[in-house]
C-alpha positions in Angstrom: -87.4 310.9 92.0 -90.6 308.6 92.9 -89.1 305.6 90.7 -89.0 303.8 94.1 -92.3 303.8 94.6 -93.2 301.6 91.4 -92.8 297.6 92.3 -89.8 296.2 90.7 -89.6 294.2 87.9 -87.3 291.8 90.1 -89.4 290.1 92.6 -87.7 290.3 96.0 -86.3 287.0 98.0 -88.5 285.8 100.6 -86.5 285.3 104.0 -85.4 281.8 105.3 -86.8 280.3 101.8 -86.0 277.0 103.1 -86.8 274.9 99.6 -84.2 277.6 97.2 -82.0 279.9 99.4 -80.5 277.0 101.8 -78.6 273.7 101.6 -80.5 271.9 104.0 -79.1 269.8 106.5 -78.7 266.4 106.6 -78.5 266.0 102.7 -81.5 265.0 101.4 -80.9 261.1 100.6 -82.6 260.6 103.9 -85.5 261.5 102.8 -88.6 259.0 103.7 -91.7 259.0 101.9 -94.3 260.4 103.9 -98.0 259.1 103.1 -100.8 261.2 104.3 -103.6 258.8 106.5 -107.2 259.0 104.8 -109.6 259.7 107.0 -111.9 257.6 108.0 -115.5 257.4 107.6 -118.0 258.9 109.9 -119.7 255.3 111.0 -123.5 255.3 110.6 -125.2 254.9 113.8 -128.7 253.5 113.4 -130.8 254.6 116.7 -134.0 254.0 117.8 -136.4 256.7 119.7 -139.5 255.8 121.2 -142.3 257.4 119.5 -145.2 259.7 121.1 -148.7 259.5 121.1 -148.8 262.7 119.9 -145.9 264.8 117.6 -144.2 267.6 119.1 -145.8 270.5 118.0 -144.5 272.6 114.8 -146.9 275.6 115.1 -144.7 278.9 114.3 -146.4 280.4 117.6 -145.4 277.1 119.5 -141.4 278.6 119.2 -141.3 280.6 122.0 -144.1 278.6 123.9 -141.4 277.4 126.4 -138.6 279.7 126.9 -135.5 278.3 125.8 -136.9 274.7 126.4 -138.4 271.9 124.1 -142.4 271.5 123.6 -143.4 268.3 124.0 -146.8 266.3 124.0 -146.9 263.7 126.7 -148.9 260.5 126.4 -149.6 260.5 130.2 -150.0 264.4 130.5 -152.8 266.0 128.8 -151.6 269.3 127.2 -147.9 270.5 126.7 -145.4 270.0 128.6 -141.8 272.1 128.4 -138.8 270.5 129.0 -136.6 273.2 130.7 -132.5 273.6 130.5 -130.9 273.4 133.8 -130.3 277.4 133.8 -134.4 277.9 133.5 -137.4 276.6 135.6 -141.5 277.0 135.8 -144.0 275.3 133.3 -142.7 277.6 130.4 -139.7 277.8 131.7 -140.3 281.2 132.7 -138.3 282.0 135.5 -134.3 282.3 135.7 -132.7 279.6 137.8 -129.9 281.2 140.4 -126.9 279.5 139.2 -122.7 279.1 139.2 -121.2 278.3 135.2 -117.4 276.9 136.6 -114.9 276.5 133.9 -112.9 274.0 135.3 -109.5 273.4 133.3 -107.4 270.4 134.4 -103.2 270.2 134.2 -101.8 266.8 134.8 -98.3 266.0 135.9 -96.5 263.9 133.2 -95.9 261.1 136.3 -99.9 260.6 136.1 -100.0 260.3 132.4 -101.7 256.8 132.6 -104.4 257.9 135.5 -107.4 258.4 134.9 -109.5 260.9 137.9 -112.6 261.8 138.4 -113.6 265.1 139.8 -116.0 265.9 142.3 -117.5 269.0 141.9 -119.7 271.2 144.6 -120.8 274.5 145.5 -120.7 274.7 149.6 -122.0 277.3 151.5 -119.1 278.9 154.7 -120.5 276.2 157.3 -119.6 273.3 154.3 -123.0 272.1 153.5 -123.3 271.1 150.4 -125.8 273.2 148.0 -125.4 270.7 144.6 -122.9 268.6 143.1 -121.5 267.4 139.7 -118.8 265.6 138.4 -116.4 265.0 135.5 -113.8 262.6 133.9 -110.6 263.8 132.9 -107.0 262.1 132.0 -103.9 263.0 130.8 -104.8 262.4 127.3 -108.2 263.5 127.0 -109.3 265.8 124.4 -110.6 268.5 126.2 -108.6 270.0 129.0 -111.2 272.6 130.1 -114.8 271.6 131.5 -117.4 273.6 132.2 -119.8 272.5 135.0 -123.3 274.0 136.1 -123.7 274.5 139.7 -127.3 276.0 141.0 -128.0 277.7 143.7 -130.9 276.6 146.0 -133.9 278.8 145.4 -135.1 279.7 148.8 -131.7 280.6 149.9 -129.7 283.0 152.9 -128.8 285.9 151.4 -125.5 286.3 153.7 -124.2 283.0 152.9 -120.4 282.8 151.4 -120.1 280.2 148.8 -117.1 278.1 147.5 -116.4 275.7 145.1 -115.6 272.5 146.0 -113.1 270.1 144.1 -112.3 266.3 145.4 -110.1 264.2 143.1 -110.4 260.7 143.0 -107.9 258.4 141.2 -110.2 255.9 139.8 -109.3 252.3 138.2 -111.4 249.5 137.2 -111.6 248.1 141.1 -111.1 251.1 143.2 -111.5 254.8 143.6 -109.5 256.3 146.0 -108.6 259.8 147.2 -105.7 261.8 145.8 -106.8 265.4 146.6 -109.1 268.3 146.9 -109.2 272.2 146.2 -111.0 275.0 147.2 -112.0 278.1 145.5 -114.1 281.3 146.4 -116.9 282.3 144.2 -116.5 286.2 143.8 -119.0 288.9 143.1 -121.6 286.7 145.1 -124.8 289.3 144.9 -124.7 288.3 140.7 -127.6 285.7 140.4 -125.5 284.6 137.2 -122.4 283.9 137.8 -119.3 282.3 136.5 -115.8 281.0 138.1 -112.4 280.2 136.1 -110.2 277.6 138.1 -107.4 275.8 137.4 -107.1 272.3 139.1 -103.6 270.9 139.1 -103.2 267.7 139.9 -100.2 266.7 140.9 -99.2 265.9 144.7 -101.5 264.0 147.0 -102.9 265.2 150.1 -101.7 264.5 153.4 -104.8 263.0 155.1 -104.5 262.8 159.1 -107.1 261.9 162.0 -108.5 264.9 163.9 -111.4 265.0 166.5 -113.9 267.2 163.8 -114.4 264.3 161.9 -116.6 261.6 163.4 -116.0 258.8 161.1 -113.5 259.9 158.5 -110.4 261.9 158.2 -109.2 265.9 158.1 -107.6 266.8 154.9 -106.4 270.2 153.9 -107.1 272.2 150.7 -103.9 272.2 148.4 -104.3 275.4 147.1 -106.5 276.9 150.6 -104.0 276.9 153.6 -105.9 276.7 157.4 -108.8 275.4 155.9 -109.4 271.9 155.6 -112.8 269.4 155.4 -114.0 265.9 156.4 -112.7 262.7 154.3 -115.7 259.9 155.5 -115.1 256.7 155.9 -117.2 254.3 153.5 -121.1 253.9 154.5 -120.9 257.6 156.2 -121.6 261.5 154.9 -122.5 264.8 156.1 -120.1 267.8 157.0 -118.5 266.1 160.0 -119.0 262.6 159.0 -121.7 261.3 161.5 -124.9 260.5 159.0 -124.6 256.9 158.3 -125.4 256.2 154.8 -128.3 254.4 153.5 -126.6 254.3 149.7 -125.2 251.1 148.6 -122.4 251.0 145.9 -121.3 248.2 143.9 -117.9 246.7 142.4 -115.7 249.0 144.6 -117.3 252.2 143.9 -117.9 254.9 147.0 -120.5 257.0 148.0 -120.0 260.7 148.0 -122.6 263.0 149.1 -125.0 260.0 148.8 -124.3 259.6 145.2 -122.2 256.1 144.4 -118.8 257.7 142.2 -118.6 254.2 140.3 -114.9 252.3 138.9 -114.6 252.5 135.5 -116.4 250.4 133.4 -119.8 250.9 135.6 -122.7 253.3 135.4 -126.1 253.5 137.4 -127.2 255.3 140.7 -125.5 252.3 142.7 -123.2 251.5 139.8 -124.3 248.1 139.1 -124.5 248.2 135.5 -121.9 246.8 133.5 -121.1 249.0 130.0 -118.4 248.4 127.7 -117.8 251.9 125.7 -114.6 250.1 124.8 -114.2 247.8 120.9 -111.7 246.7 119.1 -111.2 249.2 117.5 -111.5 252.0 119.7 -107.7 252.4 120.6 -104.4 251.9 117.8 -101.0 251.0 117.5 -101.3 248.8 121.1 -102.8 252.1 123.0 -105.5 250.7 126.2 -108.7 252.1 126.0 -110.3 253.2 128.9 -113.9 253.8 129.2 -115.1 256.9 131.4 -118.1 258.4 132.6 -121.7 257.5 131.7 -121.9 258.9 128.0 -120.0 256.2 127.4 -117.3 257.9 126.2 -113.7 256.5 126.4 -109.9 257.6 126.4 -106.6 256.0 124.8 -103.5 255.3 126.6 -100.9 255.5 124.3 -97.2 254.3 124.1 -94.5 257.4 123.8 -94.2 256.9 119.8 -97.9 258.0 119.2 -100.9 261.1 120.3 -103.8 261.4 119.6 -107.4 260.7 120.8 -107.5 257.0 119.7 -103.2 256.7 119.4 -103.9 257.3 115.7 -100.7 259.8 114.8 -97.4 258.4 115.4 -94.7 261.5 116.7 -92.0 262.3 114.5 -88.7 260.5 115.2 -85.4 262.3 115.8 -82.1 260.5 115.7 -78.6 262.4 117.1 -75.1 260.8 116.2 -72.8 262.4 119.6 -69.5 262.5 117.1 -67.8 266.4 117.9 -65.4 265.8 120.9 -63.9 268.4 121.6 -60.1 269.0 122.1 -59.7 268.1 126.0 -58.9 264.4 126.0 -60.2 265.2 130.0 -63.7 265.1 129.1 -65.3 261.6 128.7 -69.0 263.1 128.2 -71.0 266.0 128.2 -72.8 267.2 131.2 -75.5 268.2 129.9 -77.4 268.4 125.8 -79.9 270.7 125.1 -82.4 269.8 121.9 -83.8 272.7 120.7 -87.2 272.1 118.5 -87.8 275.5 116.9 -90.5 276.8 113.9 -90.4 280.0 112.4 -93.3 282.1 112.9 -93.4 284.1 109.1 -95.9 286.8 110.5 -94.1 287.7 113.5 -90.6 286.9 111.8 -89.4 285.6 114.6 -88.2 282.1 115.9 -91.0 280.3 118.1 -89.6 276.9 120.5 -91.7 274.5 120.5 -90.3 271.9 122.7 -86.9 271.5 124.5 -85.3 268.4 125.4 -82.5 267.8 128.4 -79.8 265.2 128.5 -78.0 264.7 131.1 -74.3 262.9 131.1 -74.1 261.4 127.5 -70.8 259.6 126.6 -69.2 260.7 123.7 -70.1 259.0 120.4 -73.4 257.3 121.6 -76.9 257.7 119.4 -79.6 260.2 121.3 -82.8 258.5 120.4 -86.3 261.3 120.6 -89.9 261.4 119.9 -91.2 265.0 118.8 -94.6 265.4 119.9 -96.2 266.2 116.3 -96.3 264.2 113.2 -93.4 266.4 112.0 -90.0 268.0 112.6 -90.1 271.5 112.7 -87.9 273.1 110.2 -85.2 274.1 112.7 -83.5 271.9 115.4 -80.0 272.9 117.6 -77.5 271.1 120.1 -76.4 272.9 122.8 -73.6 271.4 124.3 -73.1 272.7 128.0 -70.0 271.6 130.1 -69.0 273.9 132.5 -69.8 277.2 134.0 -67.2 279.0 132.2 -69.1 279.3 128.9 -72.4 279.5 130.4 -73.9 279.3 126.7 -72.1 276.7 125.3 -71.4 275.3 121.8 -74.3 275.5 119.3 -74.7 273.2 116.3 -77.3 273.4 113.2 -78.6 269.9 113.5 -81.6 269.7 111.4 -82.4 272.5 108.8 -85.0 270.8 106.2 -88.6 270.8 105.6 -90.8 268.7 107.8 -90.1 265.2 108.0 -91.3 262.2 110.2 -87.7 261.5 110.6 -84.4 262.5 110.5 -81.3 261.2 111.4 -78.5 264.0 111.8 -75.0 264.0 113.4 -73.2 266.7 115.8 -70.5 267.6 114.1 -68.3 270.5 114.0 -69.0 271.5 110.5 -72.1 273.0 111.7 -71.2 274.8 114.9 -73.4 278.4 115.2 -70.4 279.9 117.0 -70.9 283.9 118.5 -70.5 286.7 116.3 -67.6 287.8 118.7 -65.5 284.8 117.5 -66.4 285.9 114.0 -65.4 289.3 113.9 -62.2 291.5 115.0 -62.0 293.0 118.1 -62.1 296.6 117.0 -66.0 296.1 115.9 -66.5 294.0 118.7 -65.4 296.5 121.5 -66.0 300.1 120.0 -68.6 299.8 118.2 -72.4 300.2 119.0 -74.9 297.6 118.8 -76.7 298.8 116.0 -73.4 299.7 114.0 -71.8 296.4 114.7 -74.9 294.7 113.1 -74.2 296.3 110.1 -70.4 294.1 109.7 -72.4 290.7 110.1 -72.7 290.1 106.5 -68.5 289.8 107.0 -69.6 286.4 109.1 -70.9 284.8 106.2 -67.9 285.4 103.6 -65.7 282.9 106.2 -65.7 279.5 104.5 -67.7 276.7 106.4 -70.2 279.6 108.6 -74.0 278.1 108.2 -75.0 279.8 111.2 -74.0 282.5 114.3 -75.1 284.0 116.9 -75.3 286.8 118.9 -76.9 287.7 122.3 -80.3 288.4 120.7 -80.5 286.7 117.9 -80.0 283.4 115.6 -78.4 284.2 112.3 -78.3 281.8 109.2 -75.9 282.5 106.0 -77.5 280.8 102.6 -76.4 280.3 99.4 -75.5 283.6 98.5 -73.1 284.4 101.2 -76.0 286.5 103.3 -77.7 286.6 106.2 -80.8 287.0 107.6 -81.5 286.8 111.5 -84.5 286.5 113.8 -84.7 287.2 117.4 -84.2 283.8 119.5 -84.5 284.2 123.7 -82.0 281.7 125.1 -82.0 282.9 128.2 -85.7 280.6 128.6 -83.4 277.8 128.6 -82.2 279.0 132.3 -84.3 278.6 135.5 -86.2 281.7 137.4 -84.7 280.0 140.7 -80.7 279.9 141.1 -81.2 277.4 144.1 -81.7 274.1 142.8 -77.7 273.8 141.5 -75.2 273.8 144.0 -71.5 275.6 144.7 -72.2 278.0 141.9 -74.3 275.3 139.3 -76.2 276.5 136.6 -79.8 275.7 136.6 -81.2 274.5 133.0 -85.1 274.1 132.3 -87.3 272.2 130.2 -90.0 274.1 127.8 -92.3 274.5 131.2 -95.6 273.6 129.8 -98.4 273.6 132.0 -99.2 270.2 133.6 -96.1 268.9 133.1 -93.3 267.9 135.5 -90.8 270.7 136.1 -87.2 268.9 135.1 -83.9 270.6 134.8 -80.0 269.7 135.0 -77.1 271.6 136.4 -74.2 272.9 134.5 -71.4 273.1 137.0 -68.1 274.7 137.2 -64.7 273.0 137.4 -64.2 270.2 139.9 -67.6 269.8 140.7 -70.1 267.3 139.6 -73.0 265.5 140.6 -76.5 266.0 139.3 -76.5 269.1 141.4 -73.1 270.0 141.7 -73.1 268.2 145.4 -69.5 266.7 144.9 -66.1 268.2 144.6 -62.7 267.3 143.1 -61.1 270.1 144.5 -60.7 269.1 148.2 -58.7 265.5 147.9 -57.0 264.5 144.5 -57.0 260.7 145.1 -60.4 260.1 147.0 -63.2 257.9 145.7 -65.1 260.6 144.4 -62.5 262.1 142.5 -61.5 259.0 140.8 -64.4 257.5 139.4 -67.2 260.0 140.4 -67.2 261.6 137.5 -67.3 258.5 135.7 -70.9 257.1 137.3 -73.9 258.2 134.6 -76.8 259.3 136.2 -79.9 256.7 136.0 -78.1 254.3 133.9 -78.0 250.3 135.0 -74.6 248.4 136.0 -74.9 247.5 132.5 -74.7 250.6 131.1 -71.8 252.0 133.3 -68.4 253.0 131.6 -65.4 250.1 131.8 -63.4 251.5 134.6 -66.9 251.6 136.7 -67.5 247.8 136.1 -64.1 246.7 137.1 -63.9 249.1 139.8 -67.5 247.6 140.9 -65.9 243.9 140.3 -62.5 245.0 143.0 -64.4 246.5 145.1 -67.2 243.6 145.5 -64.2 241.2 146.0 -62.5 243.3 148.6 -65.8 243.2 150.5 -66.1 239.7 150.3 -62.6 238.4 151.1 -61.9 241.5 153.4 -64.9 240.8 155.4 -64.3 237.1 155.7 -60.7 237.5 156.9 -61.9 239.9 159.2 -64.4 237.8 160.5 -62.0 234.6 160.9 -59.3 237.1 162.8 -62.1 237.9 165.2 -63.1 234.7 165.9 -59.4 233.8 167.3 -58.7 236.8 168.8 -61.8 236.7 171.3 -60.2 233.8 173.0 -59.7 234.8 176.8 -56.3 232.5 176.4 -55.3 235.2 173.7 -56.3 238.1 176.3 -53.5 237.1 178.5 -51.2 238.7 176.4 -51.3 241.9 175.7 -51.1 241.2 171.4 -54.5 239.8 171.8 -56.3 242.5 172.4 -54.4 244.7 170.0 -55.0 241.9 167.3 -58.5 242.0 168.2 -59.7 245.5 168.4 -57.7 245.9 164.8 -59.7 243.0 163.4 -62.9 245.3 164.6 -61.8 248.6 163.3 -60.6 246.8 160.0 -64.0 245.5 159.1 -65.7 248.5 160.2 -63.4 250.5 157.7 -64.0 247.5 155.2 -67.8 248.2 155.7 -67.3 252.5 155.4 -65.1 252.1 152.4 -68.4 249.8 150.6 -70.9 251.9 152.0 -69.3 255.1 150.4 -68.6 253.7 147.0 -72.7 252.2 146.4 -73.6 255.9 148.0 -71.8 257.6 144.7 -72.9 254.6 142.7 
């Protein structure tokens, strides 16, 4: 009776064993051979330090001589001398400075991918004065995305003051730095003489800047993320809180001065930025990334092209190649609203499927090659089509496009071989309707025993049949692919998302229902069978060149250009004559006339209409 509890001699099969269990998808001919990059060599920096008079001393009692600080023997300085961290102060560092830690993390919009911004960081006081200030260098492709930034506190200090912190943005370049925006953030729990802030600075819109009586010399700007309070934007060569202290600090090759500290352009350093430094070589950047040098460490960042990542545009992202070739049975439909890439791993400890990444595609003709960059050096082991094109089957048609081991690159097809269609399509009615959930699970396996099934699906979960004729399914939330907000998509549209990953651009398309179209569903078939929008409307792609436009589009383009042209010179010819007085005598001159007028203004409508849906 306890023969269970022995382990059997037949070892059990491991779920969604890619490598034995499954024919992967494509066939494995396409298969490239991957090399792994050595790494490289940690180069040998050979640095010189100035050497003391005297050593620093190594006594064991000499280790808690300065708290927290360095000993050193100065050459100018008889005795020792401690050399204090910013959070400490006194000759042995004895006393605890006052002071703000701010963990500043930084989310960039994908549109300001090749910025790079400098933020100006300060702890003010309720009446704006500025207590102390720091600053860091961020961009889109930095390595860090999170800062941390000491602000201290003055020592002899009012105790009833409120403090803030104080974020400006600047967009810098190598010739200018200009403003783009500024946050504010309160500093909680204020009586804490140690104390630390978490803030997230988005940057994204800029700041609407306009001209107010406050502000001597300079400009009123409003906190982005602080409504009804807004500060003082000087004008160059002038500071303080309402921008009426001229400044005595000078600034070189374009940079500013900011709370009488010169922000410098990039590729400068020094208190009025007039030294030149190059943290920039050869071979600091790969595969044609721009290097960009950034704050005074000397540090520098990559600007890479879309087929690579990386700190220094070293890793090249894997490629992913779709053949559109499954048309479905409608001769009606020329292409397909919208395509939905799914990128999706399989998390073995949760056993469930994770997405990591989601691509849109909007309007894509029929047979045509979908060309994507995955953001890693390789494919996850999963990838689906969802083809969405009307309101009516709000989740589509699913295909299996990629099922493999990670690759660089693959090259698949949608085809309808591999269509994931729902369970409901797979089984009778009877189980279907009258049976529970958890007793209708149990007549999946039946799913797998139809000839050609790879995949299904339900309303929780993604299901895959192997070799053996069973299945084995893992929870999958499609409904993420929808947006929160039902208002972007007009007359009834259905909102689609993008993976929303923070600092990046929210993007979505709009599924629509029947006769309607339009990237968000503004236009209608319905109303008038034979107007313009009904007859080639739907035929336009979205943010595609003349040159990429359909046949019918181009040769509609082609009549209605000559129309124009012709129309509006036989228009203009009829006028001419008719405006005679000698013609006005008779009555048919004036008719004639006032046609010619209304003809080329209806000439002119007609054009204006058709380059509106163009």
């Amino acid at each position: 009776m306890f023969c269970d509890l022995f382990p059997s001699e037949k070892e059990s099969k491991k779920s969604f064993s890619i490598d034995k269990d499954f024919i992967q998808y494509p066939i494995r001919d396409e298969l490239i051979t991957y090399f792994s990059r050595t790494s490289l060599s940690k180069a040998q920096v050979n640095t010189k330090v100035r050497s003391f008079r005297k050593p620093i001393r190594k006594d064991v009692h000499y280790g808690h001589y300065c708290n927290r600080g360095i000993v050193v023997t100065s050459a100018d300085v008889d005795g020792d001398l401690c050399l204090c961290p910013p959070s400490y102060f006194g000759d042995r560092c004895q006393y605890q400075a006052r002071r703000l830690t701010a963990f500043i993390k930084i989310e960039i919009v994908n549109r300001f991918r090749n910025h790079i911004f400098t933020l100006w960081i300060c702890l003010i006081n309720q009446n704006d004065v500025v207590v102390t200030c720091d600053y860091i260098s961020h961009s889109y492709h930095s390595a860090l995305s999170q800062h941390a930034v000491y602000l201290l506190y003055r020592r002899a200090q009012n105790h009833s003051d409120i403090y803030f912190v104080q974020v400006i943005v600047y967009n810098v370049t190598a010739t200018t730095v200009s403003f783009h925006s500024s946050l504010l953030y309160p500093v909680e729990f204020q009586f804490l003489p140690v104390n630390r802030l978490s803030a997230l600075v988005q940057i994204s819109n800029k700041n609407s800047i306009t001209d107010c009586q406050k502000c001597v010399h300079g400009q009123c700007v409003t906190y982005s993320n602080f409504a009804g309070k807004e500060h003082c934007l000087c004008n160059d060569g002038w500071s303080g809180i309402t921008c009426d202290i001229e400044s005595t600090r000078k600034c070189e090759h374009g940079s500013i001065a900011v709370d009488g500290q010169c922000l410098c352009t990039l590729g400068f350093m020094g208190p009025s930025c007039s030294i030149n430094r190059n943290a920039c070589t050869a071979r600091s950047c790969y595969n044609g990334g721009s290097c960009v040098p950034l704050a005074d460490d000397f540090s520098f960042t990559c600007l890479c092209h879309n087929e690579f990542f990386g700190n220094q545009c070293k890793h090249k992202k894997a490629t992913l190649t779709v053949h559109i070739n499954d048309k479905p049975g409608d001769n009606t439909i020329a292409q397909v609203p919208i395509i939905v890439i799914h990128f999706v791993n399989i998390d073995d400890s949760l056993r469930q499927f994770s997405l990591e990444s989601r691509l849109i595609f909007r309007y894509v003709p029929f047979y045509t090659v979908l060309t994507m960059f995955y953001k890693q050096e390789m494919l996850p082991p999963l990838i689906y089509a969802q083809l969405l094109y009307d309101t009516s089957a709000p989740d589509g048609v699913w295909y299996l496009i990629g099922f493999r081991r990670r690759v660089p690159t693959l090259t698949t097809s949608v085809l309808s071989t591999n269509e994931c269609p729902h369970v409901r399509e797979l089984l009778n009615s009877t189980i279907m309707n009258e049976f529970s959930y958890l007793k209708r699970v149990k007549f999946y396996q039946r799913s797998c025993y139809i000839l050609g099934i790879k995949c299904f699906r339900d309303d929780r979960y993604m299901c895959l049949c192997d070799n053996y004729a069973e299945y084995d399914c893992i929870p999958f939330d499609r409904n993420a692919t929808y947006c929160d907000d039902t208002s972007y998509c007009m007359n009834g549209g259905r909102c689609i998302q993008l993976l929303q990953i923070p600092g990046e651009q929210f993007d979505f398309g709009c599924v629509c229902r029947r006769c309607y179209y339009g990237e968000l569903c503004q236009f209608t078939t319905a109303q008038y069978s034979i107007s313009l929008d009904a007859l080639i409307g739907p035929e336009i792609l979205m943010d595609q060149p003349v040159r990429g436009q359909s046949l019918i589009v181009k040769i509609t383009l082609g009549i209605i250009i000559l129309m124009l042209v012709l129309g509006s010179a036989g228009n203009m010819m009829a006028i001419l004559i008719f405006s005679s007085k000698k013609l006005h005598d008779i009555g048919c001159g004036l008719y004639l006339l006032s046609a010619s007028i209304t003809s080329q203004l209806g000439l002119l409508a007609f054009g204006a209409r058709f380059f509106y849906i163009f």
